[in-house]
C-alpha positions as CSV (number, residue, x, y, z in Angstrom):
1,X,85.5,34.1,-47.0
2,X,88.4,33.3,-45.0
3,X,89.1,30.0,-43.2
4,X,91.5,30.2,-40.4
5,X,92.6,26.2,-40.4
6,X,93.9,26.1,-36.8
7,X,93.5,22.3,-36.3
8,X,97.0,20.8,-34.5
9,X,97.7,23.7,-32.6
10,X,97.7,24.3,-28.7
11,X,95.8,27.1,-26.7
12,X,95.9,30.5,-27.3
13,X,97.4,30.0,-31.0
14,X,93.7,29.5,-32.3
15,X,91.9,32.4,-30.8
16,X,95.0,34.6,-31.8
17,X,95.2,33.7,-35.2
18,X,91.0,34.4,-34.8
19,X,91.8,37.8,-33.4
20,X,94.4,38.9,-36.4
21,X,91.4,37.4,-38.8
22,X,88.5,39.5,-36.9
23,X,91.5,42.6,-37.0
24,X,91.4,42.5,-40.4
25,X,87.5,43.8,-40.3
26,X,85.8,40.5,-41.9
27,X,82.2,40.3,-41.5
28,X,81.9,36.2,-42.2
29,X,85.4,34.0,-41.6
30,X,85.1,30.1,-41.1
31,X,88.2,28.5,-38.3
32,X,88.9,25.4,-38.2
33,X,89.9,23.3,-34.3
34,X,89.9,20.4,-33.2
35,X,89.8,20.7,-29.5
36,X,87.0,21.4,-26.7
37,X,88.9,23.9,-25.5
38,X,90.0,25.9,-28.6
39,X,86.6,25.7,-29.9
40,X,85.2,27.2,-26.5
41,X,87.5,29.5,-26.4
42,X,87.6,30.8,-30.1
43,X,83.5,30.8,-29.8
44,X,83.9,33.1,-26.3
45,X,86.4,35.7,-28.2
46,X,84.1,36.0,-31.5
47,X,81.3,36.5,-29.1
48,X,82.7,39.1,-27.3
49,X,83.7,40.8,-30.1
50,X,80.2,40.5,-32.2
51,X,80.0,37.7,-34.0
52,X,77.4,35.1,-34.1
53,X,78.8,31.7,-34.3
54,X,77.7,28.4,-35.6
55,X,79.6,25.2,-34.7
56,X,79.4,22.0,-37.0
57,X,81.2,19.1,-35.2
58,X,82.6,15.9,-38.0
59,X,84.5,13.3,-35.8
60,X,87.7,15.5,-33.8
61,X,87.3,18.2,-35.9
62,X,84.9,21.6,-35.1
63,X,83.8,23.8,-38.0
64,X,83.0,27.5,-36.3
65,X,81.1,29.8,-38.5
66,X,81.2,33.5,-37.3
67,X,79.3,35.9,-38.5
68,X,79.2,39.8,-37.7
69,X,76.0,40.2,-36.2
Protein backbone atom coordinates (compact mmCIF):
# COMPACT_ATOMS: atom_id res chain seq x y z
CA UNK A 1 0.00 0.00 0.00
CA UNK A 2 1.13 3.43 -0.68
CA UNK A 3 1.25 6.29 1.75
CA UNK A 4 1.20 9.74 0.28
CA UNK A 5 2.93 11.73 3.47
CA UNK A 6 1.63 15.20 2.60
CA UNK A 7 1.96 16.70 6.14
CA UNK A 8 3.76 20.43 5.88
CA UNK A 9 2.45 21.27 2.72
CA UNK A 10 -0.20 24.07 1.69
CA UNK A 11 -3.50 23.63 -0.38
CA UNK A 12 -3.90 21.97 -3.44
CA UNK A 13 -0.30 20.13 -3.13
CA UNK A 14 -2.14 17.35 -0.98
CA UNK A 15 -5.11 16.51 -3.16
CA UNK A 16 -2.69 16.68 -6.25
CA UNK A 17 -0.13 14.48 -5.06
CA UNK A 18 -3.66 12.24 -4.06
CA UNK A 19 -4.79 12.55 -7.59
CA UNK A 20 -1.27 11.26 -9.29
CA UNK A 21 -1.62 8.36 -6.45
CA UNK A 22 -5.44 7.56 -7.42
CA UNK A 23 -3.88 8.03 -11.48
CA UNK A 24 -1.76 5.35 -10.87
CA UNK A 25 -5.00 2.88 -10.44
CA UNK A 26 -4.52 1.94 -6.59
CA UNK A 27 -7.39 0.28 -5.05
CA UNK A 28 -6.22 1.04 -1.16
CA UNK A 29 -3.49 4.18 -0.62
CA UNK A 30 -3.08 5.72 2.98
CA UNK A 31 -2.21 10.11 2.85
CA UNK A 32 -0.96 11.66 5.40
CA UNK A 33 -2.22 15.86 6.37
CA UNK A 34 -2.22 17.77 8.90
CA UNK A 35 -4.64 20.44 8.19
CA UNK A 36 -8.68 20.79 8.24
CA UNK A 37 -8.63 21.87 5.10
CA UNK A 38 -6.35 19.42 3.26
CA UNK A 39 -8.02 16.64 4.98
CA UNK A 40 -11.53 17.95 3.73
CA UNK A 41 -10.46 18.52 0.74
CA UNK A 42 -8.30 15.29 -0.03
CA UNK A 43 -11.55 13.24 1.55
CA UNK A 44 -13.97 15.32 -1.19
CA UNK A 45 -11.54 14.34 -4.25
CA UNK A 46 -11.25 10.44 -3.14
CA UNK A 47 -15.00 10.63 -2.85
CA UNK A 48 -15.69 11.89 -6.04
CA UNK A 49 -13.55 9.66 -7.55
CA UNK A 50 -14.81 6.30 -5.61
CA UNK A 51 -13.08 5.76 -2.77
CA UNK A 52 -14.35 5.14 0.66
CA UNK A 53 -12.38 6.96 3.24
CA UNK A 54 -11.68 6.50 6.77
CA UNK A 55 -10.04 9.39 8.85
CA UNK A 56 -8.02 8.61 12.16
CA UNK A 57 -7.07 11.96 13.75
CA UNK A 58 -3.49 11.70 16.51
CA UNK A 59 -2.90 15.26 17.84
CA UNK A 60 -2.30 17.83 14.27
CA UNK A 61 -1.96 15.04 12.27
CA UNK A 62 -5.01 13.19 10.04
CA UNK A 63 -4.50 9.59 8.88
CA UNK A 64 -7.08 9.12 5.56
CA UNK A 65 -7.59 5.66 4.50
CA UNK A 66 -9.13 5.34 0.98
CA UNK A 67 -10.34 2.57 -0.31
CA UNK A 68 -11.87 1.75 -3.87
CA UNK A 69 -15.25 1.09 -3.14
Amino acid sequence: MLIVDARGLLCPEPVVRTQRAVKDGLSELTVLVDAEAAKENVTRFAASRGYAVSVKQEGADYTLSLSRV
